[in-house]
N, CA, C and O of each residue as an XYZ file, in Angstrom:
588
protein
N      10.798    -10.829     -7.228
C      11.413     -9.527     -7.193
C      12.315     -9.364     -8.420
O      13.034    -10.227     -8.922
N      12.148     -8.150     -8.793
C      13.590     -8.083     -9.861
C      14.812     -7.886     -9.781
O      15.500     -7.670    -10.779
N      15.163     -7.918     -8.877
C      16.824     -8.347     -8.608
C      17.030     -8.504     -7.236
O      18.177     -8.916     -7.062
N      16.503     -8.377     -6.318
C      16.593     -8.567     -4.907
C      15.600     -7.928     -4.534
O      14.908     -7.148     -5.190
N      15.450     -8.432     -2.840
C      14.234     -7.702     -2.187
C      14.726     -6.840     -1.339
O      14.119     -6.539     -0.311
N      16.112     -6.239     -1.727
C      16.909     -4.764     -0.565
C      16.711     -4.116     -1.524
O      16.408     -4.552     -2.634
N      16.910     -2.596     -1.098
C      17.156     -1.620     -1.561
C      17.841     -1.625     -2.776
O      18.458     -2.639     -3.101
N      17.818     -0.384     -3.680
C      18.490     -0.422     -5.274
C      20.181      0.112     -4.902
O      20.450      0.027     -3.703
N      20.561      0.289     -5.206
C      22.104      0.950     -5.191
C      21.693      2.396     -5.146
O      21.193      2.667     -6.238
N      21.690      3.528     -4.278
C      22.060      4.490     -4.415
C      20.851      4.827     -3.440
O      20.454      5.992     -3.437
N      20.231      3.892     -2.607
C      19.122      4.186     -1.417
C      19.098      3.488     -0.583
O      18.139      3.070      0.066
N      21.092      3.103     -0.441
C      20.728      1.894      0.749
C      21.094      3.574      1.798
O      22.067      4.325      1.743
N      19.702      3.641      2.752
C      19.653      4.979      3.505
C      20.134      4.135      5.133
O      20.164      4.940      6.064
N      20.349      3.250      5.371
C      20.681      3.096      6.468
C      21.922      3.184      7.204
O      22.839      2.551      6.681
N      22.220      3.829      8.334
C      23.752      4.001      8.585
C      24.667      2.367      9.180
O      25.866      2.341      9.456
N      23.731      1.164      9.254
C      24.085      0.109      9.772
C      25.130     -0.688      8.214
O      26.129     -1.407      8.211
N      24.232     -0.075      7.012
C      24.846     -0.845      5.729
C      25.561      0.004      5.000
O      26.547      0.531      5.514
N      25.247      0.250      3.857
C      26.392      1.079      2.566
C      26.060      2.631      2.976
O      26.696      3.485      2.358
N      25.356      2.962      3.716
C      25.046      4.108      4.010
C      25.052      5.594      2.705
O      25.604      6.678      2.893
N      24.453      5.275      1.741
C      24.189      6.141      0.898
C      23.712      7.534      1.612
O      23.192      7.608      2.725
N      23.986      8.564      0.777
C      23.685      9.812      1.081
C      22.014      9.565      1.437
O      21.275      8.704      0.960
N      21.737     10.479      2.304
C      19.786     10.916      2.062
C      19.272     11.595      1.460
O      19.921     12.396      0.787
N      17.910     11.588      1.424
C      17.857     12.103     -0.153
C      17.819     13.602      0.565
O      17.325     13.803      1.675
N      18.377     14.524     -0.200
C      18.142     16.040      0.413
C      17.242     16.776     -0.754
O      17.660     16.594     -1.897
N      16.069     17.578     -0.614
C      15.391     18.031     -1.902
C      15.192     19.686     -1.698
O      14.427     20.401     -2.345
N      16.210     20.143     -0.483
C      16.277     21.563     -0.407
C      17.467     21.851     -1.447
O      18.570     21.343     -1.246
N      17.234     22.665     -2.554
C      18.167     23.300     -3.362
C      19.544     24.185     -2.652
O      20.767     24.052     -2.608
N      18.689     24.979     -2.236
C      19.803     25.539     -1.036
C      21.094     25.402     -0.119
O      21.898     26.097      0.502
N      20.788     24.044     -0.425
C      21.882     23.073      0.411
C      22.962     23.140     -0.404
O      22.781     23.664     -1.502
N      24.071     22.724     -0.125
C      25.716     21.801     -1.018
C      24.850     20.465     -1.235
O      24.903     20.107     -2.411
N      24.194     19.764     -0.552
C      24.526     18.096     -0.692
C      22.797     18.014     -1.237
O      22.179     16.983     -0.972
N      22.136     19.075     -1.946
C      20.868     18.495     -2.850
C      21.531     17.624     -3.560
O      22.668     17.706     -4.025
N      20.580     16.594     -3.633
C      20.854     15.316     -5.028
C      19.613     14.610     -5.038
O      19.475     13.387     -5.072
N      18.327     15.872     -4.993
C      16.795     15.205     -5.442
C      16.864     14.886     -6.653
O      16.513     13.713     -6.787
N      17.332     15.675     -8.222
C      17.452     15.532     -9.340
C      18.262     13.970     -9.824
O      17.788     13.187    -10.647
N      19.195     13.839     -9.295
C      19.745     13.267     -9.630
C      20.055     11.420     -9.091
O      20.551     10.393     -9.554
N      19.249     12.004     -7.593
C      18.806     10.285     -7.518
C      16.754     10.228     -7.878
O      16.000      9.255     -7.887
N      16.522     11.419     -8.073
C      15.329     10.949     -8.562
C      15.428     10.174    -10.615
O      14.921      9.188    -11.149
N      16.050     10.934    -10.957
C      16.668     10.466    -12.429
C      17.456      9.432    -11.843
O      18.510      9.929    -12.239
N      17.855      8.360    -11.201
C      18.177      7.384    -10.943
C      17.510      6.152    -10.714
O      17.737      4.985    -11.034
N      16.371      6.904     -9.887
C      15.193      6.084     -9.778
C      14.119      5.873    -11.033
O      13.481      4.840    -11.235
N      14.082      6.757    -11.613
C      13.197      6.522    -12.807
C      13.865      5.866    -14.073
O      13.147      5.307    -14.903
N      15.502      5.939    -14.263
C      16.150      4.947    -15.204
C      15.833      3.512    -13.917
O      15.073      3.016    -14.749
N      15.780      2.790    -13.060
C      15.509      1.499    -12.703
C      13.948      1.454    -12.847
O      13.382      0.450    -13.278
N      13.546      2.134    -12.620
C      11.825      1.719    -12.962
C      11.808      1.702    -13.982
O      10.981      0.835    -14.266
N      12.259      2.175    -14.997
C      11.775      1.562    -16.670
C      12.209      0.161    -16.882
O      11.475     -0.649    -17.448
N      13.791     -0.243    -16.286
C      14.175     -1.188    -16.400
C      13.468     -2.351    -15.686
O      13.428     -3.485    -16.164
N      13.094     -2.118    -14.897
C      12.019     -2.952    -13.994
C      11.031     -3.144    -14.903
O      10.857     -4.244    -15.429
N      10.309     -2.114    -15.166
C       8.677     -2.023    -16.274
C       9.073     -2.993    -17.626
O       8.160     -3.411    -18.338
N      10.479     -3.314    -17.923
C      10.579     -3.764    -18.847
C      10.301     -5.223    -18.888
O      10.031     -5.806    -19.939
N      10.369     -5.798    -17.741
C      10.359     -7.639    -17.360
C       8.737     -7.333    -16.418
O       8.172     -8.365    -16.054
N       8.311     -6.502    -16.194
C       6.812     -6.600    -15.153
C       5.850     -6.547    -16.580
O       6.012     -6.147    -17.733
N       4.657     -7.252    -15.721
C       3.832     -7.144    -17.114
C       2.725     -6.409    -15.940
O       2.437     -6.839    -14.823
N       2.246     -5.185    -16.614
C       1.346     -4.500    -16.396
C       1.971     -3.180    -16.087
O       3.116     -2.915    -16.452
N       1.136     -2.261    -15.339
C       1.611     -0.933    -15.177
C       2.428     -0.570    -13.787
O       3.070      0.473    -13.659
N       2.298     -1.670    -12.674
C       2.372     -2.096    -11.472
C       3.396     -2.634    -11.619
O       3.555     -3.508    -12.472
N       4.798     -2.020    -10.404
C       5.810     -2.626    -10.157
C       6.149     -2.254     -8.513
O       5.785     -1.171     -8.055
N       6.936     -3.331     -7.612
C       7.089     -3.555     -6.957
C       8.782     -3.628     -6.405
O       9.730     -4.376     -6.643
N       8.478     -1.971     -5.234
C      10.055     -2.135     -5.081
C      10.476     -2.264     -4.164
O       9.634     -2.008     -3.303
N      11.284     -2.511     -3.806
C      11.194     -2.902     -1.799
C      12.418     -1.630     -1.413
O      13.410     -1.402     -2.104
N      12.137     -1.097     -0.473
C      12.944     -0.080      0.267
C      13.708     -1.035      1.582
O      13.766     -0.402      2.636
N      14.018     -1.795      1.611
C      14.669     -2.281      3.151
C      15.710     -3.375      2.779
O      16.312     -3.334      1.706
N      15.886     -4.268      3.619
C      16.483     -5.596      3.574
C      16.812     -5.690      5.192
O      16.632     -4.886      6.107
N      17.456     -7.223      5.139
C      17.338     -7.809      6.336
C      18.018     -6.701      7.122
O      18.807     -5.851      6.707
N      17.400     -6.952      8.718
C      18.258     -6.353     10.198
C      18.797     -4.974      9.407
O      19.969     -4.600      9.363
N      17.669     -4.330      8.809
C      18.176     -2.918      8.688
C      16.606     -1.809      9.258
O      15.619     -2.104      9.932
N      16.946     -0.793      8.736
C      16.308      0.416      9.609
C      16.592      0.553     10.877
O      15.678      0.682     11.691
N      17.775      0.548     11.222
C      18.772      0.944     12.704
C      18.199      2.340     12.659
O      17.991      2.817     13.775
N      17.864      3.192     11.512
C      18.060      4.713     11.691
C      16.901      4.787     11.035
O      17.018      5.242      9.897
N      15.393      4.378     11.496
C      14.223      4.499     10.729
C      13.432      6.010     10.348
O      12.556      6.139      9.493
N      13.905      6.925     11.084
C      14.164      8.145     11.014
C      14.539      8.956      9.624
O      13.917      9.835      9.028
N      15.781      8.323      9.346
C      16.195      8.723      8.141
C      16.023      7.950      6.995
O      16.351      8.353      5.879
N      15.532      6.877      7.210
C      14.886      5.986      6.251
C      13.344      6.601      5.538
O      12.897      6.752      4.402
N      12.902      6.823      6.869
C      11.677      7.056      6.216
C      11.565      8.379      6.126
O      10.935      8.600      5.092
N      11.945      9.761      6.862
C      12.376     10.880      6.085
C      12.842     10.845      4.360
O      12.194     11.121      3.351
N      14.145     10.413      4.538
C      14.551     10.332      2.706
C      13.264      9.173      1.790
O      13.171      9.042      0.569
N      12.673      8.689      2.537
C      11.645      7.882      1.754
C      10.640      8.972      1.780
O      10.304      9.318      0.648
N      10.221      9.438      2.487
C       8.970     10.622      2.321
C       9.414     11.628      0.830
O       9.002     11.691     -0.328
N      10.187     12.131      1.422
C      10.780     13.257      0.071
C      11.318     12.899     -0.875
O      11.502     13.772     -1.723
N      11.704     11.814     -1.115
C      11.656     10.939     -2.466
C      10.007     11.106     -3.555
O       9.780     11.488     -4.702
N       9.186     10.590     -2.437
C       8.148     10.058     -3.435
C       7.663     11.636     -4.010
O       7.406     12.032     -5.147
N       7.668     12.455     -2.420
C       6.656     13.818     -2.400
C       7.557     14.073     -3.963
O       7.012     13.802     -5.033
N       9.146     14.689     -3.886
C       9.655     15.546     -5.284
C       9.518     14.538     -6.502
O       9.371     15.092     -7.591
N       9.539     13.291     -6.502
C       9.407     12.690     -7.594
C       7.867     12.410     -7.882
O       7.698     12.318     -9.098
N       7.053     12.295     -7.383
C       5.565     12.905     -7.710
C       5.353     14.066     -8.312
O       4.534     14.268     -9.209
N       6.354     15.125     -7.652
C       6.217     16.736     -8.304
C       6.508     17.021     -9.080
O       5.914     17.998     -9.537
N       8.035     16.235    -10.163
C       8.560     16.192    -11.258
C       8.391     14.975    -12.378
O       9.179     14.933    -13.323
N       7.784     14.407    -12.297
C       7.305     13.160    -13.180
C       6.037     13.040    -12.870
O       5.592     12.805    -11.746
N       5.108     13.283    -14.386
C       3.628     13.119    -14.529
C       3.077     11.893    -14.866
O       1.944     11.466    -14.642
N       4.324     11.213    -15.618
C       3.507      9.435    -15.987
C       3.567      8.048    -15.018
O       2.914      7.008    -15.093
N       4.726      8.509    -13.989
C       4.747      7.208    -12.665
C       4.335      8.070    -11.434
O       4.482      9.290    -11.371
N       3.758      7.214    -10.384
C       3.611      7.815     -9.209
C       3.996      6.736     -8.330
O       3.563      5.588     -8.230
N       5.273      7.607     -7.466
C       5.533      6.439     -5.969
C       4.294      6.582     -4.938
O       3.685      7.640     -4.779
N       4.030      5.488     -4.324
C       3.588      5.574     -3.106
C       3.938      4.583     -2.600
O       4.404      3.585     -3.150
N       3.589      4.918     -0.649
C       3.498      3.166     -0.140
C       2.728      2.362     -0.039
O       1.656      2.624      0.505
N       2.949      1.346     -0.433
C       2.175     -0.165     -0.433
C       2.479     -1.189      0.568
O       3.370     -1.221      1.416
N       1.501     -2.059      0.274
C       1.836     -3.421      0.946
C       1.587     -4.535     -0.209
O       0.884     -4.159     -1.147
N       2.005     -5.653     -0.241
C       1.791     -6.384     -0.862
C       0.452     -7.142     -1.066
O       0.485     -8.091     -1.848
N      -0.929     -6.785     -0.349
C      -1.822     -6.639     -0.769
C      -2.361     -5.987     -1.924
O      -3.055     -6.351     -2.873
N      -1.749     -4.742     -1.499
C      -2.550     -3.202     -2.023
C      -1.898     -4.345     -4.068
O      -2.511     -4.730     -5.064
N      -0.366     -4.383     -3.583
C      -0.206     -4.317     -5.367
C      -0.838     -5.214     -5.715
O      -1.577     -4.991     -6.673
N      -0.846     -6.727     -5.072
C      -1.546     -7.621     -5.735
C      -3.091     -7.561     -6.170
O      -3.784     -8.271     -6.898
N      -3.279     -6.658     -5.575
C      -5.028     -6.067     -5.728
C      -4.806     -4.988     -7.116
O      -5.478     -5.133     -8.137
N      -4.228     -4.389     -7.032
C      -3.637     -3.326     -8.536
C      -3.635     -4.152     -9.474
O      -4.486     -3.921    -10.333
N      -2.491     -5.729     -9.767
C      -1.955     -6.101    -10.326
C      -3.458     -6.968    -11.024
O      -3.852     -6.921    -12.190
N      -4.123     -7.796     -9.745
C      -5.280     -8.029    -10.293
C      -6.502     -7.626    -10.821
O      -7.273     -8.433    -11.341
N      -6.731     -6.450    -10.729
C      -7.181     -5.617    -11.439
C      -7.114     -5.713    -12.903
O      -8.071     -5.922    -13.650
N      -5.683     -5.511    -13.294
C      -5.624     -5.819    -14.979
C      -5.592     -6.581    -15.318
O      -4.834     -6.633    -16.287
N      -6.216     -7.746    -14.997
C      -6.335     -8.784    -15.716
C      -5.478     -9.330    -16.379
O      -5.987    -10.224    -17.055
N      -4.563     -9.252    -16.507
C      -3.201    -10.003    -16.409
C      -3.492    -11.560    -16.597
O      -4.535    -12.134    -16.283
N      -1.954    -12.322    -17.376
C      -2.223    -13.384    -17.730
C      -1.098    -14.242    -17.263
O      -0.173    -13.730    -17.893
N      -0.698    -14.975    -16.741
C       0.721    -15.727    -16.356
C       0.619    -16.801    -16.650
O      -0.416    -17.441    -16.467
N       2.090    -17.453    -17.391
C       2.245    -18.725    -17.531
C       1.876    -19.816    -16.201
O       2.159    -19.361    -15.093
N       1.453    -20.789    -16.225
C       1.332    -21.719    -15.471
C       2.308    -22.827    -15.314
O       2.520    -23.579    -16.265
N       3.048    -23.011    -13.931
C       4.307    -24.107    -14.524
C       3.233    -25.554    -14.023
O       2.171    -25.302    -13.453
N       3.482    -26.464    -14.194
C       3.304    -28.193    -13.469
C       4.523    -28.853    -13.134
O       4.568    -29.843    -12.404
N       5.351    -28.398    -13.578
C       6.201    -29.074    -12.790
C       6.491    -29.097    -11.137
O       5.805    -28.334    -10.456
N       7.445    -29.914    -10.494
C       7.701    -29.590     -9.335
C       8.890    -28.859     -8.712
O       9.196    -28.647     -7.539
N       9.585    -28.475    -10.131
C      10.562    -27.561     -9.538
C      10.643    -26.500     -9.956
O      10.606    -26.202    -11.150
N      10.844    -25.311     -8.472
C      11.073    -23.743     -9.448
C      12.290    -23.167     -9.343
O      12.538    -22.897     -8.167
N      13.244    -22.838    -10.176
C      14.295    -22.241    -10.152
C      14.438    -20.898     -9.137
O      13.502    -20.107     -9.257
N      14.907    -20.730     -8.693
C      15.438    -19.132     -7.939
C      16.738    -18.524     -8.496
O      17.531    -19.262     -9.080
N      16.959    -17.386     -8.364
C      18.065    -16.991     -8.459
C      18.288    -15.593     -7.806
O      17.735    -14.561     -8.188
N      19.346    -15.711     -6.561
C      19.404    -14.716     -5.898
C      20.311    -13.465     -6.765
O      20.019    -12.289     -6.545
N      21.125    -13.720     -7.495
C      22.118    -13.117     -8.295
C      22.831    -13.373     -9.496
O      22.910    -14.539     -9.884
N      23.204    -12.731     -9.947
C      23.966    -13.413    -11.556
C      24.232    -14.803    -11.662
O      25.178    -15.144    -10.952
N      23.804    -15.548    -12.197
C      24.985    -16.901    -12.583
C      24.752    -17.701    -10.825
O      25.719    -18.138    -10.200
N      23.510    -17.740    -10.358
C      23.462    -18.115     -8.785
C      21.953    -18.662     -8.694
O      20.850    -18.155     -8.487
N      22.536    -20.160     -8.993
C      20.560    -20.586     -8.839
C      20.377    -21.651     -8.019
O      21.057    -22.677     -8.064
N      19.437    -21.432     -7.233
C      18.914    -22.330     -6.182
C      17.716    -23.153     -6.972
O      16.595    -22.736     -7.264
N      18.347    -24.561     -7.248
C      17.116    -24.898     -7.793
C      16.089    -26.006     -7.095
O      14.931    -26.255     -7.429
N      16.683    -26.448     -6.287
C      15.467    -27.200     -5.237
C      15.475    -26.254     -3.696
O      15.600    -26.613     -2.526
N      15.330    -25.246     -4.176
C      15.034    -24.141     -3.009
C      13.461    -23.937     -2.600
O      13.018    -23.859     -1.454
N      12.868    -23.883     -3.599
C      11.434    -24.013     -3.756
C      11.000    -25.085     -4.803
O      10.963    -25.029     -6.032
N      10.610    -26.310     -3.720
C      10.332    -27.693     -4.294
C       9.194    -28.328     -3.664
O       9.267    -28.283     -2.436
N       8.128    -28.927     -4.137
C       7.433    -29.844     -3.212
C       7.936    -31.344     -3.133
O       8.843    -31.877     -3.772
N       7.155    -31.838     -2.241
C       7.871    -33.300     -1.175
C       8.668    -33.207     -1.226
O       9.135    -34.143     -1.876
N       9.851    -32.124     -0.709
C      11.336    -31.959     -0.747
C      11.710    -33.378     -0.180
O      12.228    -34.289     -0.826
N      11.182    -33.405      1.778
C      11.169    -34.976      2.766
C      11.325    -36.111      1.107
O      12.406    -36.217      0.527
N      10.260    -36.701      0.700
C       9.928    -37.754     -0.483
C      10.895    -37.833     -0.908
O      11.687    -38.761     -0.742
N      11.089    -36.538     -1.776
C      12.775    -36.877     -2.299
C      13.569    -37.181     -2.388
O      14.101    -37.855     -3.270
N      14.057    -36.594     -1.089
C      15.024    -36.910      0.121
C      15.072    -38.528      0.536
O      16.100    -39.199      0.634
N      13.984    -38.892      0.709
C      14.010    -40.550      1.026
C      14.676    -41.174     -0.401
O      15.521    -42.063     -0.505
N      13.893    -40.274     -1.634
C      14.100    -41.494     -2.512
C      15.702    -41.275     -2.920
O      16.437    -42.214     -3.222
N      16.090    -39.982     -2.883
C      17.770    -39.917     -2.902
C      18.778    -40.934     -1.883
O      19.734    -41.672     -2.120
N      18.266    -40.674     -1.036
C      18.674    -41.766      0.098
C      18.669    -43.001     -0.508
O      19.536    -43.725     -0.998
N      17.743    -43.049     -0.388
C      17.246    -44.576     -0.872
C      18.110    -45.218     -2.020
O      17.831    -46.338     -2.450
């Protein structure tokens, strides 16, 4: 993921967490802010497009023990994609599963480094790395540290 697998800042839509506004895309209203979290969303997708290799990027709308209010989750997720589909001609949101992208992603033929080693770094946040988080014979290890 590129910086976490919750929500971006300004769509945490659930009333259990930071409870961001929803998205409203009636003009009419006081509290429209389609323009302006849709231009929010499209400055993080470039920034995203900038570390993804291909045309395919992957964003997650949720995080843990949330959608208490799936209602308004997936309302402000509907009218997100519908007005930002309607006003931007070169990206298109939709929903996926992590099939669907990895099937996109493979498609382009795409090329990725290969590691051999046995350890992969993580990092949940700035300056925050888990590095035998994802390890094989963690147990082995473990004996021979012991040991």
């Amino acid at each position: 993921m590129y910086d976490h697998y919750c929500w971006s800042d300004g769509y945490w839509w659930d009333d259990r967490f930071y409870g961001d506004s929803p998205f409203v895309d009636n003009e009419e209203l006081e509290t429209f802010n389609a323009d302006w979290k849709s231009d929010l969303l499209l400055t993080r997708i470039y920034e995203m497009l900038d570390v993804y290799q291909g045309d395919h990027i992957m964003m997650t709308m949720g995080c843990d023990f949330t959608f208490v209010n799936a209602r308004q989750n997936f309302l402000s997720q509907d009218r997100l994609i519908s007005y930002f589909n309607s006003h931007f001609d070169n990206i298109t949101l939709i929903y996926s599963t992590p099939g669907i992208y990895l099937d996109a992603i493979k498609a382009q033929n795409l090329s990725y480094p290969v590691k051999y080693d046995d350890m992969f770094p993580y990092a949940d946040s700035e300056n925050n790395y888990w590095t035998g988080y994802f390890t094989s014979r963690a147990n082995s290890k473990g004996q021979v540290r012991d040991g």
